[in-house]
N, C-alpha and C positions, 0 to 999 in steps of 0.2 A: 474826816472832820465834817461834821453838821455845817449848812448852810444856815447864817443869821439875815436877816435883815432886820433893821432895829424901827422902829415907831418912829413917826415925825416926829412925837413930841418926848422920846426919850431919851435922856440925856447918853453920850457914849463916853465912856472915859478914852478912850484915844481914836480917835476918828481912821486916820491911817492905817492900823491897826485891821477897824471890820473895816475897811473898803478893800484891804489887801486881801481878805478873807471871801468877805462874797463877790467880790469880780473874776476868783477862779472860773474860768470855762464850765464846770461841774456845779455851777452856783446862779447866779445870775444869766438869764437867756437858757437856763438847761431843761429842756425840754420837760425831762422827769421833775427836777427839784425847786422849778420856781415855779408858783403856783401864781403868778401874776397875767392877769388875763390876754397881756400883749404876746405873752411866750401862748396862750391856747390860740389867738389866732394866730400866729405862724407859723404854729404847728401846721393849722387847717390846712396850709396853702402848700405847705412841702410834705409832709407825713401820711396826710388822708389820701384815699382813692379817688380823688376829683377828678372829674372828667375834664381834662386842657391839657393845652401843648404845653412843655414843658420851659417854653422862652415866657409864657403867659404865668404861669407855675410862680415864676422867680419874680415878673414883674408885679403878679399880686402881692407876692410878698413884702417886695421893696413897699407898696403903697401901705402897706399895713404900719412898717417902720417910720416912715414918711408922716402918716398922722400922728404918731406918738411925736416926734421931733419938731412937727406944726405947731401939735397941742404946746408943746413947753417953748417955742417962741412966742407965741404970745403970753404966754405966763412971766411971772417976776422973777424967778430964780435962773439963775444960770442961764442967761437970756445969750449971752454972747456965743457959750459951747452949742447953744443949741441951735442957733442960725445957722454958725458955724458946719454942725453934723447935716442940716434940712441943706445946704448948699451941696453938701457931699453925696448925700441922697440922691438926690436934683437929678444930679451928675450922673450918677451910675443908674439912674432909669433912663434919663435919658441913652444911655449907649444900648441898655439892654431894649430898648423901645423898639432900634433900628434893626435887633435881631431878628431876620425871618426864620419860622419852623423848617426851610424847607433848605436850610444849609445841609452839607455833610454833619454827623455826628463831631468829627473832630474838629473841623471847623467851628462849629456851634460849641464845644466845650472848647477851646481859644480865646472866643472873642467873651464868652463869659468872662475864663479868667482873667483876664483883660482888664473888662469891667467892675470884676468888686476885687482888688489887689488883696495884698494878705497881710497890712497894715493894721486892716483889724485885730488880728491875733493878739499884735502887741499888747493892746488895750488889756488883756486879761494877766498874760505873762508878763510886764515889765511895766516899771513906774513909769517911764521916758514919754514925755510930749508925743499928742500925734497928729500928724498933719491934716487938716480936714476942711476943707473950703476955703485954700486960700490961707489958714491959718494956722497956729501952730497952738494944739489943746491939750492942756493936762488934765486926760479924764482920769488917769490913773492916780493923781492923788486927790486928798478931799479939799473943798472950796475954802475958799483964804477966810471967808466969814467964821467957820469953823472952829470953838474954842471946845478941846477937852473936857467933858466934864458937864456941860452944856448943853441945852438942846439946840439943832440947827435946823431948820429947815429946809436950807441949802442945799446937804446932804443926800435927801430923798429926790430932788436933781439928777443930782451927780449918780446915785444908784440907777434910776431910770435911763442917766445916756449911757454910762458901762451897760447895764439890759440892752440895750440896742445895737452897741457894737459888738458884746457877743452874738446877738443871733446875726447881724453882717457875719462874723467870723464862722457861724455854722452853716452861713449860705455858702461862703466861699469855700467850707470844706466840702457841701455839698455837691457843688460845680467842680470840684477835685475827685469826689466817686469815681473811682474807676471804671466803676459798672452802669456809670451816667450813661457813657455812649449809648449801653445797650438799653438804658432807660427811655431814652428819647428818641429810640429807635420805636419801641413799643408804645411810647407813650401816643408817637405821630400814626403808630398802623391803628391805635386800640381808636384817637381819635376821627382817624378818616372810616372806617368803619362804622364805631356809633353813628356818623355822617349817615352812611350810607343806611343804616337801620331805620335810621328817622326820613329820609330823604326817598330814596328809592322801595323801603320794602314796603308792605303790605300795611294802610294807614290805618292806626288805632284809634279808637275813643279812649278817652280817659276810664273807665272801670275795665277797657284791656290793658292801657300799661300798668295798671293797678295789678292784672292777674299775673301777666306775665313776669312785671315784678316780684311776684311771691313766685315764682316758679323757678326762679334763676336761683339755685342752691348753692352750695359751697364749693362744685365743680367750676361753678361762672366765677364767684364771687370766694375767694380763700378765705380763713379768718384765721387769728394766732390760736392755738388749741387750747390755750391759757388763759389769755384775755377776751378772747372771742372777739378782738377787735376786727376790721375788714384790712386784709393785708395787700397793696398793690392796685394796681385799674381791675374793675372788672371784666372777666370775656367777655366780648360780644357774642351772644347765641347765634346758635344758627339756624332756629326754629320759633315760632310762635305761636300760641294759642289764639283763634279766632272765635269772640263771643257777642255775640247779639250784635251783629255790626251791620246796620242799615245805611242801604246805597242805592244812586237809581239806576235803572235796569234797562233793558228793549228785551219785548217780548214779543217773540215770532213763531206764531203761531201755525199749524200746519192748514188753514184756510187763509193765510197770506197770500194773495197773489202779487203781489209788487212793494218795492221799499215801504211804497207810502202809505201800505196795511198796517206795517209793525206799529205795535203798540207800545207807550212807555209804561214803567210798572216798575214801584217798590221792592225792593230788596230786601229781605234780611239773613247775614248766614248765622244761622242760630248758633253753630257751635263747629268749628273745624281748624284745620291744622296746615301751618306754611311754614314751609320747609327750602331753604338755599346754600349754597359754599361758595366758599369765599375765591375767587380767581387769584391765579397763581403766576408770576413771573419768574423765573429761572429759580425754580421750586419753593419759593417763596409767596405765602400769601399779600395779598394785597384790600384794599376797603373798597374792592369793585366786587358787588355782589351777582352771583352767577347762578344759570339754573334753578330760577326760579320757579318751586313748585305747590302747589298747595290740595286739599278736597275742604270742602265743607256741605255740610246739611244747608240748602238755600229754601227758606219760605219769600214768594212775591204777591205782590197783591196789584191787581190790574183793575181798571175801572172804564165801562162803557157806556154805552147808554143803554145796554140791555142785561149789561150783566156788573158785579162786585164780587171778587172769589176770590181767596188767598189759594197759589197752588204752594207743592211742598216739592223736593229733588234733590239731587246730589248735581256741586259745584264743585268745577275742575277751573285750575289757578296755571294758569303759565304765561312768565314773564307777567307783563303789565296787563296781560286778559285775563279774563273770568265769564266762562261761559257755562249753564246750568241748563237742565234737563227737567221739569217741572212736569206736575198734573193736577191739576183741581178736581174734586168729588165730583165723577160724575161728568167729568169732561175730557179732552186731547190733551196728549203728550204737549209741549209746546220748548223750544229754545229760548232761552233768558241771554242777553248777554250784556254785559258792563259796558258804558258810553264810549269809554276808549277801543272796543272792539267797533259798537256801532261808528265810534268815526270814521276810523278804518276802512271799515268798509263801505258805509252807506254817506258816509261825509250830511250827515244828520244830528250831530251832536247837540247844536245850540236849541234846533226843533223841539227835539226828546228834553232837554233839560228844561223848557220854557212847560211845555206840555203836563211834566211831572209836578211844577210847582199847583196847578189847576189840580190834582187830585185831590179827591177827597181824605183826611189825614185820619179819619176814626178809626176807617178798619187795621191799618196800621197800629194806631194806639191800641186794640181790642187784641192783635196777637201777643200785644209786648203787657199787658196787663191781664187780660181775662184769665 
């Protein structure tokens, strides 16, 4: 049977009738068949591949609910039902608020169902009052203003809170997935991970996560074959593209005689490749990244009082170092190495960093444009 929803200002010959009809489950709140833009955002929040934990998942979604049931207390229609649902809301964010990601699976699918009971179903299957903040509501029949025949305005209320306690009713079947466990199992490794991608690995400019972006294909990122839509979290890769990434440097040169030679000097690795896996606990991955390794083509550019020369090399990446091999036209091999090695070693950091902002920035701009 077709799903109705009738016009505010269209008269319905028996109101009972369509509210019986569209507050089926399949109808009202149905992901596919109500085209009302409260059901496209909570879609968003349960269906799409978002990156969050899955306690945060449920409580975007409560708040999405939350503003619909706002919106219609302050409004004139059905002011009482809807205080009434915004009090019940309240309520079940609040518990899920206190949820941490970091329960057991089954613990965390408990205190869900806990949280949004199954009260809501009612509202779709059966005429009978239901209890909600304290009070006792008949969304399931239509408003007493209500005459046959008539247009109500009432009405489109009463459709909007049955919309709302279906999709409660398809969070709480949600939270009943069997396969939740194992969703929130992945959802917490796929999000300490990303962590770690953004945290720990190798730091992008924005036109790298742009590339790298486009590089993560249908292996990372699944689609439905039909709809092309994005199915699930995406992997976290285990590699990345490194492009035009300028950083400062120490350069050590083979006429160094003491720390206090080394020179600072720009960076850039023109074009190269970082590559890590994932650590494992009792054969299981985990979001602590390991083995971190990388190469890239390194251009630096040094500045003296006798000399300006971009040299060019191959850069070797391990762990949180990056140390390069350089030569400029016409001059010595020289060592490059990234501040975090120079602290390391030379506990010279803040020096070098103060030093680099004094260089001159053109020849820089000349490799990245000419």
């Amino acid at each position: 049977m077709p799903c109705r929803y009738p016009a505010a200002q269209t008269p319905v010959a028996d109101y009972a009738t369509a509210l019986r009809e569209a507050k089926r489950a399949d109808c009202l709140g149905n992901a596919r068949n109500d085209p009302h833009p409260l059901v496209a955002q909570f879609n968003a929040q349960t269906e799409l591949p978002i990156l969050k934990g899955q306690s945060a998942r449920l409580l975007d979604a409560i708040d999405v609910l939350l503003g619909e049931a706002a919106a219609g207390s302050a409004g004139a229609l059905e002011t009482e039902a809807w205080q009434a649902m915004l009090l019940e809301l309240g309520r079940v964010r609040g518990e899920l608020q206190g949820l941490p990601d970091s329960r057991t699976a089954q613990a965390w699918l408990d205190a869900v169902q806990t949280a949004i009971p199954g009260k809501w179903r009612r509202v779709a299957s059966s005429d009978a009052p239901t209890p909600l903040g304290g009070q006792v509501i008949a969304l399931g029949t239509p408003p007493a203003a209500c005459v046959d025949g008539t247009p109500c305005p009432a009405f489109q209320a009463r459709l909007a809170q049955v919309r709302v306690a279906n999709l409660m009713a398809r969070l709480q079947r949600y939270a009943q997935d069997e396969s939740l466990d194992q969703q929130y199992a992945d959802s917490t490794l796929a999000l300490a991970q990303w962590t770690s991608y953004r945290v720990s690995g190798h730091h992008q400019y924005v036109w790298e996560v742009a590339a790298n972006s486009a590089l993560m294909g249908r292996d990372l990122c699944p689609e439905d074959a039909g709809t092309r839509m994005k199915m699930g979290f995406c992997k976290v890769p285990t590699s990345q593209l490194i492009l035009m990434h300028p950083d400062g440097a120490l350069r050590w040169s083979r006429t160094a005689q003491d720390a206090g030679e080394l020179k600072p000097a720009v960076l850039v690795q023109v074009v190269g490749w970082y590559w890590w896996r994932w650590e494992q606990v009792d054969g299981r991955p985990t979001g602590v990244m390991t083995d971190r390794r990388g190469v890239s083509l390194a251009a630096t550019y040094t500045q003296s009082d006798t000399e300006q020369r971009w040299g060019y090399g191959p850069m070797f990446h391990y762990d949180k170092y990056n140390i390069a091999v350089t030569k400029a036209s016409g001059g010595k091999w020289s060592v490059v190495l990234n501040l975090n090695f120079a602290e390391d070693i030379f506990g010279r950091k803040e020096a070098f960093t103060n030093e680099l902002a004094s260089i001159r920035k053109s020849g820089f701009l000349d490799l990245l444009f000419r």
